[in-house]
DRENTOR-803017 format. One line per 2 residues: for each residue x, z, y of N, C-alpha, C. Coordinates in steps of 0.001 Angstrom, whole numbers, plus 524288, in hexadecimal, padded with zeros to 5 digits. Example, Ala and Ser with C-alpha at 12.3 -4.5 7.8 and 13.67 -1.06 7.14 Angstrom:
83386,81E78,7E9C6,8300C,81E78,7EE6C,83390,81E78,7F31C ~ 83232,81BA8,7F736,83566,81BE4,7FBDC,83264,81EBE,8001E
# end
This chain:
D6B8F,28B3F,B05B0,D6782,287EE,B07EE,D6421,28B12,B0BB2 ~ D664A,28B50,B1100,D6340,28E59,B13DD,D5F33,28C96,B1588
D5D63,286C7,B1549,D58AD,2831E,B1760,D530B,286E1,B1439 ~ D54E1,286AA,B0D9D,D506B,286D6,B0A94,D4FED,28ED5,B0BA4
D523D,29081,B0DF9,D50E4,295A2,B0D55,D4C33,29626,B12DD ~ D4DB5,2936D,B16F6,D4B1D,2935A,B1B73,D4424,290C7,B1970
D42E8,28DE6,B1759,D3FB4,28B14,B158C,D3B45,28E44,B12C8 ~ D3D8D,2945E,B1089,D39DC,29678,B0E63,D3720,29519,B07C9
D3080,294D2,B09A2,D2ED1,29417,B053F,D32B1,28E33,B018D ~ D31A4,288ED,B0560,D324B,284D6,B03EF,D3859,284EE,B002B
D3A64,289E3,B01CB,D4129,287A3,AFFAF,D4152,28A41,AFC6F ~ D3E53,28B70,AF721,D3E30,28AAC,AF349,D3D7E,28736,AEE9D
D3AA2,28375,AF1AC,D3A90,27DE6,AEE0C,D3E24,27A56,AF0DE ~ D4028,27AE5,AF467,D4321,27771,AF76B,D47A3,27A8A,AF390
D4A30,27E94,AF1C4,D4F57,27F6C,AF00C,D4E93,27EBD,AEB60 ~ D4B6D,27DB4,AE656,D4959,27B53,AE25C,D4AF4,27766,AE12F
D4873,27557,AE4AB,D4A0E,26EBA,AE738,D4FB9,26DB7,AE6D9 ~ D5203,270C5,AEACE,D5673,2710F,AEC67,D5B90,26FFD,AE82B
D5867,27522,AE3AB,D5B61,2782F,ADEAB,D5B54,27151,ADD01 ~ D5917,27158,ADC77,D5592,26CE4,AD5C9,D5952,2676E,AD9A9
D5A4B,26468,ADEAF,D5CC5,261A8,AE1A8,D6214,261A3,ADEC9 ~ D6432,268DA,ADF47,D69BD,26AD5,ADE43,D6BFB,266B6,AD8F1
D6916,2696A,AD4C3,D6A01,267FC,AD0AE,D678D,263E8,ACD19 ~ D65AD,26054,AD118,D6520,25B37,ACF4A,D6C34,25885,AD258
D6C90,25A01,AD5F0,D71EF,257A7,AD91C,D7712,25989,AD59C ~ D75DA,25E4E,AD22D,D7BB1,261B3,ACF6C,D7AE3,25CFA,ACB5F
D76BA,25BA9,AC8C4,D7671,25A33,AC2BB,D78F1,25375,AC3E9 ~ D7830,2501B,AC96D,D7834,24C15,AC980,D7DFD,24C46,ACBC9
D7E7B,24E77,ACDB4,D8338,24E65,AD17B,D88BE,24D2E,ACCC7 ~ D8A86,24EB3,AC89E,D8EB0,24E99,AC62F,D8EF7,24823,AC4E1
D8A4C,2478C,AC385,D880C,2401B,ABFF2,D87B2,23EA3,AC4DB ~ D897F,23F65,AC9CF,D8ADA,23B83,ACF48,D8F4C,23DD5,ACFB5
D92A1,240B8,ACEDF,D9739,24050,ACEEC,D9A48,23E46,ACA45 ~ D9817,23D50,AC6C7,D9C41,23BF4,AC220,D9DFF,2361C,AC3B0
D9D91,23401,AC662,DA04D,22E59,AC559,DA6B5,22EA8,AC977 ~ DA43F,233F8,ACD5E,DA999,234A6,ACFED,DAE3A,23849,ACCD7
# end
C-alpha cells in the first residue's frame, strides 16, 4: 500500500482501518461463498 505510506502521520489509522476492513471481508467472505 504505497498510498498510506505517502500520507504520513494520517496512515496509521487509515491502515487500522484498513486491517480491521481486511478481516471483517476474510470472516464474511467464505458465508458469501458457500452457496456457490
Amino acid at each position: 500500500m504505497s498510498y498510506a505510506t505517502r500520507l504520513g502521520p494520517v496512515a496509521a489509522p487509515l491502515r487500522e482501518a484498513d486491517q480491521a476492513t481486511g478481516e471483517k471481508i476474510i470472516t464474511v467472505l467464505p458465508a458469501a461463498l458457500a452457496p456457490f
